[in-house]
N, C-alpha and C positions, 0 to 999 in steps of 0.2 A: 376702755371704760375707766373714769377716773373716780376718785373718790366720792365726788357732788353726786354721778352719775348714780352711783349704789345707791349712796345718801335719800337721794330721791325716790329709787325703785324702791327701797324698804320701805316709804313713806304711801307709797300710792298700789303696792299689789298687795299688801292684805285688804283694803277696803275692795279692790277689785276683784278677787276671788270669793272674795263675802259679796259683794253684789253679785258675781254670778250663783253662785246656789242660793241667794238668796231671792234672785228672778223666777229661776227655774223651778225654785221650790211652790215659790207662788202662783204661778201659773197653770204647774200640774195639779196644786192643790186647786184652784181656781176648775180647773175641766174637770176633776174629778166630782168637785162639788154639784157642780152642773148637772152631772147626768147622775148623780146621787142616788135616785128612784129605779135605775137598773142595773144597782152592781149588787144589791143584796143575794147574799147564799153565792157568792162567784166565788171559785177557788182563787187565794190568795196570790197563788203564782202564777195565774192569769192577772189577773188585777197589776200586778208588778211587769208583767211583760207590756200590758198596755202602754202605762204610764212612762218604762224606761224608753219604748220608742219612739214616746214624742220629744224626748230629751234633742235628739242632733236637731229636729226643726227649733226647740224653744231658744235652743245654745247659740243658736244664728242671730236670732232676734234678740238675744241680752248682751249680745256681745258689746254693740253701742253703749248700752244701759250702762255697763259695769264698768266701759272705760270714762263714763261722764262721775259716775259716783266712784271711780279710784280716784280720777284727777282734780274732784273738787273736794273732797276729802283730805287729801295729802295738800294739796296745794293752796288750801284755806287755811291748813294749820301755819307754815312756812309763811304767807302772806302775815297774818296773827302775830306770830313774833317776832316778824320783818325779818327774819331768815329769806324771805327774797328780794325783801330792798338791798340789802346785806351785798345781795350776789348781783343787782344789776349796779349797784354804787359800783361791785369792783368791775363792773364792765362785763357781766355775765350776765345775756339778753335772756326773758322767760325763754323764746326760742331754743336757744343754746342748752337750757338746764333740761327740755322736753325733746333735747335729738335721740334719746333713747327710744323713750317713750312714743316718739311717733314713728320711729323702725320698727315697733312692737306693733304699733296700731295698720301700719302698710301690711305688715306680716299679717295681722289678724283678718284683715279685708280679705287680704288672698286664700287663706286658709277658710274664713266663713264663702268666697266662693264657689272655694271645690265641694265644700261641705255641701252647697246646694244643687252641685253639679253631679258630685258621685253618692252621697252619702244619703241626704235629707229627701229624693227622691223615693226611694227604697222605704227608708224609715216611714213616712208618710202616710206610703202605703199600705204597709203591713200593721202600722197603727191601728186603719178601716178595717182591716182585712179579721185583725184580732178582735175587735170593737163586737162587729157583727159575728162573727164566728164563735166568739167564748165567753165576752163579757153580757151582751146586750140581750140575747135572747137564748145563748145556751145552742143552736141549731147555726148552720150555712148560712154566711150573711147572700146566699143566691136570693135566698127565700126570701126575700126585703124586695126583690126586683121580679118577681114574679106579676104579668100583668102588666107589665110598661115595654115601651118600643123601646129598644136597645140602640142606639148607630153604634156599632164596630167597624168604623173602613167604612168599607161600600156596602158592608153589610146591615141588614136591619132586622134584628134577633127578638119574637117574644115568646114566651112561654106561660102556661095555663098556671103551672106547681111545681115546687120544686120538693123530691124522696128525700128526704134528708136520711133513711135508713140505708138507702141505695147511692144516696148523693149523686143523683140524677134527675136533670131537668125535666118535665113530663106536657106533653103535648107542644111540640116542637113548632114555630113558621119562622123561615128565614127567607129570607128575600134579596134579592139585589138586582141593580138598574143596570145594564152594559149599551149605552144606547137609546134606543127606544126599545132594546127588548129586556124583560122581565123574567127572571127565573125566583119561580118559588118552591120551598122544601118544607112538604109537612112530614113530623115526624112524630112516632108516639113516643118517645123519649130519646135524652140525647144526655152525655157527659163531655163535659170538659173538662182537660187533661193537659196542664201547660198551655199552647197556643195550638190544638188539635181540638174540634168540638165533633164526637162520633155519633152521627145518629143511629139508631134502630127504628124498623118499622117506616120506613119513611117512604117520601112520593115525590118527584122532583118535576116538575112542570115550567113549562118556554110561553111567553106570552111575546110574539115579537107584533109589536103596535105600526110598523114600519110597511106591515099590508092591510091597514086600514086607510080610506073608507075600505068597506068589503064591496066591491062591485056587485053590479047586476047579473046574476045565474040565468043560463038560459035553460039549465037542466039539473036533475040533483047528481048528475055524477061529475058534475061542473063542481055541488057545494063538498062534492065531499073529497076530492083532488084539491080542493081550497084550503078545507077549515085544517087539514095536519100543519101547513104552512104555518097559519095563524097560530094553533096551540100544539103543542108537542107534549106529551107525557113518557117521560124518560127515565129507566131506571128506576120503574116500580117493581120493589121488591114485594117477592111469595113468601120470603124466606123471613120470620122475625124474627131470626139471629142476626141475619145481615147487616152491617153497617156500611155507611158511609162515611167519611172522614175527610172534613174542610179544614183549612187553617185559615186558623183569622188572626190577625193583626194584633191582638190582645188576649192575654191569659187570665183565667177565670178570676187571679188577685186583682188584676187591673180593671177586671169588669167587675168587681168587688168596690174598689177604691175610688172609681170615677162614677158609679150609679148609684150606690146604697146611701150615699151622703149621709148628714151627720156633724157636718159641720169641721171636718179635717183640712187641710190643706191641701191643693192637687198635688198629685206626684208627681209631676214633671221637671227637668230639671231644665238650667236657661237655654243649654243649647236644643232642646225640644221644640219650644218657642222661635228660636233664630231656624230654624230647619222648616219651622211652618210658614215663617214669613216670604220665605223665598216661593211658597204655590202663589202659581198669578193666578189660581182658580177660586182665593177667599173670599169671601163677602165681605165688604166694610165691617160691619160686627166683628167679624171670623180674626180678620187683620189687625183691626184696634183691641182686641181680648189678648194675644199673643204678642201684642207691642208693649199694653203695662204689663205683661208677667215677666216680658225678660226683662225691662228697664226696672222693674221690683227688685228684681232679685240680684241685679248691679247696683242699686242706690241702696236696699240694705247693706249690704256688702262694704261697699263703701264707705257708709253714715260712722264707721270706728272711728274714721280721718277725718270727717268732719264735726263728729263730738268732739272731738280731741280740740278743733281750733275755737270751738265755741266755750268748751269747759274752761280754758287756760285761763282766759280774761274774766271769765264769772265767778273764779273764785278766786283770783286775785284784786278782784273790786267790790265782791258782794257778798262772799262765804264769809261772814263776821264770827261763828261760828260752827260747831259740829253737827247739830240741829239745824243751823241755818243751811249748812251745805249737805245735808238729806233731804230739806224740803226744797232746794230747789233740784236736787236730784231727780226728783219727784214730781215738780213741777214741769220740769224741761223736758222730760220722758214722757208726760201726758201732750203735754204739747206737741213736741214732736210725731209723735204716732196720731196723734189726729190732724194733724195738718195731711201724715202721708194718706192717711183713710179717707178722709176729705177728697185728697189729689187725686188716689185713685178712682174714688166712685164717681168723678166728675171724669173722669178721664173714659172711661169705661161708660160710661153715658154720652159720651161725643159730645160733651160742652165743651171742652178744652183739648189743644193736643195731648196722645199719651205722654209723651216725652216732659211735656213741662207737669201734668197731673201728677206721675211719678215719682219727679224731682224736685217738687217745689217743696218738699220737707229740707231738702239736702242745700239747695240757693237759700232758702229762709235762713239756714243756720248757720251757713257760710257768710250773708250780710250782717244778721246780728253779730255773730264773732269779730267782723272786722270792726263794727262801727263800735262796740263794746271795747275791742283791745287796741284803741286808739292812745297812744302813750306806754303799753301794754307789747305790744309787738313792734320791736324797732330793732 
């Protein structure tokens, strides 16, 4: 690292650590404000556990932000007193002065995404999980889901009410399809407990649809050698101690996180998406939902490196100012996220491929930058 090189990092990481807490701050202030009408009388250190877990998801999405308002920050001042004519006069291309800076921004891409891989999944989740639990109504965010069909798997879970003194589900029916045959579980209450959901009181019944039509009886001990075929009742408990014990595919945080909604982001991380895409059993829908989330969550990821090639030239041609290079900070940032919002609900609505819905924030900024830093990048 030579002299220029520091020269420069001193120039462009304080405005970029100040745009990141200054994104983040906004933002959470921004959700906070929003749901304003249900944090009164919350204890404080709820309210702070809320707020801190939405931090890895917001810190993914400023990460862009903060490197478009480092480098037009630093690099408007230097343009300003021709401290970068200076250095392409002595044959030092803007390129050349940004090899730091764009190993920081490669780095960052990789970093924001593992961050959406291992980190911002989790986080996500437990945001809803806290939301409903301690902020929002003080009781189990189950209780929000009480009275809707559930899909878990191949399971399809509802319930009447949920004990919030007992923290158990209350009037239990789960179901699920193997075939053409039908199994369903009534229960008078059930908890889950990690990815184990135990009923008590319950009643498990076989509908196999695979002996219909029902033929013609010639006698009734024909219908009644028939009808066990057709319905089976199995595992009707006397005992209402007795449980039963399924495991489903998802724990009660995740049936928290993906049902109570609320306006969070899903918890899933990209390679969840890339693991679904391989079922040849999706629906169009099912398949195009799972193509813009993982290409999302690669083009945000990404969008450091290609801020980076768009800031270079906009504030070596148009940051006349420190003012002037906030608002377009400001400006590029609104732009950008509504080009990708755009891309995705078109994408997501099958007017356009996912792939180009996605990316067309990341191409858009990639063309301006080149056609902008013409003289600029040589």
């Amino acid at each position: 690292m030579t002299r220029i090189d520091r020269y420069l990092l001193r120039e462009i990481l304080p405005p970029f650590f100040f745009g990141i807490f200054l994104y983040i701050a906004l933002i959470a202030f921004s959700n906070l404000l929003a749901r304003a009408q249900w944090v009164g009388g919350v204890p404080v250190t709820s309210l702070l556990q809320w707020i801190g877990l939405q931090i890895p998801f917001i810190f993914t999405q400023t990460l862009p932000l903060a490197t478009l308002l480092g480098v037009l920050i630093g690099y408007s001042r230097l343009s300003r007193e021709n401290e970068l004519l200076v250095m392409q006069a002595g044959g030092i291309s803007v390129l050349r002065t940004a090899r730091w800076i764009l190993l920081g921004a490669a780095a960052l891409a990789g970093f924001s995404l593992y961050l959406s891989e291992r980190v911002v999944p989790w986080a996500n989740q437990q945001t809803a999980v806290v939301w409903w639990d301690k902020v929002a109504t003080g009781t189990s965010g189950l209780g929000w889901l009480t009275g809707r069909d559930l899909k878990i798997g191949d399971y399809l879970l509802f319930f009447d009410s949920y004990d919030n003194a007992h923290q158990e589900i209350v009037n239990v029916r789960l179901q699920q399809w193997k075939g053409q045959t039908l199994s369903v579980v009534f229960a008078e209450r059930g908890r889950l407990e990690n990815y184990q959901l135990k009923l008590r009181g319950f009643r498990l019944y076989t509908l196999d649809l695979a002996k219909l039509p029902v033929p013609d009886f010639q006698s009734l001990d024909e219908v009644e050698q028939y009808l066990p075929q057709l319905v089976r009742a199995q595992n009707v408990s006397r005992d209402p101690q007795a449980s039963l014990v399924i495991t489903l595919p998802q724990n009660r945080d995740q049936l928290v996180a993906n049902f109570a909604g609320g306006g969070f982001e899903n918890p899933y991380p990209p390679s969840h998406w890339w693991r679904r895409l391989q079922n040849p059993t999706l629906t169009p829908a099912e398949a195009r939902e799972a193509r813009v989330n993982l290409h999302s969550a690669l083009a945000v990821s990404l969008a450091n490196l290609v801020i980076l090639f768009l800031a270079l030239p906009v504030a070596a041609r148009r940051a006349s100012s420190p003012a002037v290079a906030l608002g377009l900070a400001l400006g590029l940032t609104i732009a950008y996220y509504a080009v990708l919002s755009l891309g995705k609900l078109m994408a997501l609505s099958g007017l356009i491929p996912a792939e180009l819905g996605v990316w067309s924030a990341n191409l858009l900024a990639v063309a301006v930058a080149f056609w902008l830093g013409k003289g600029v990048y040589r």
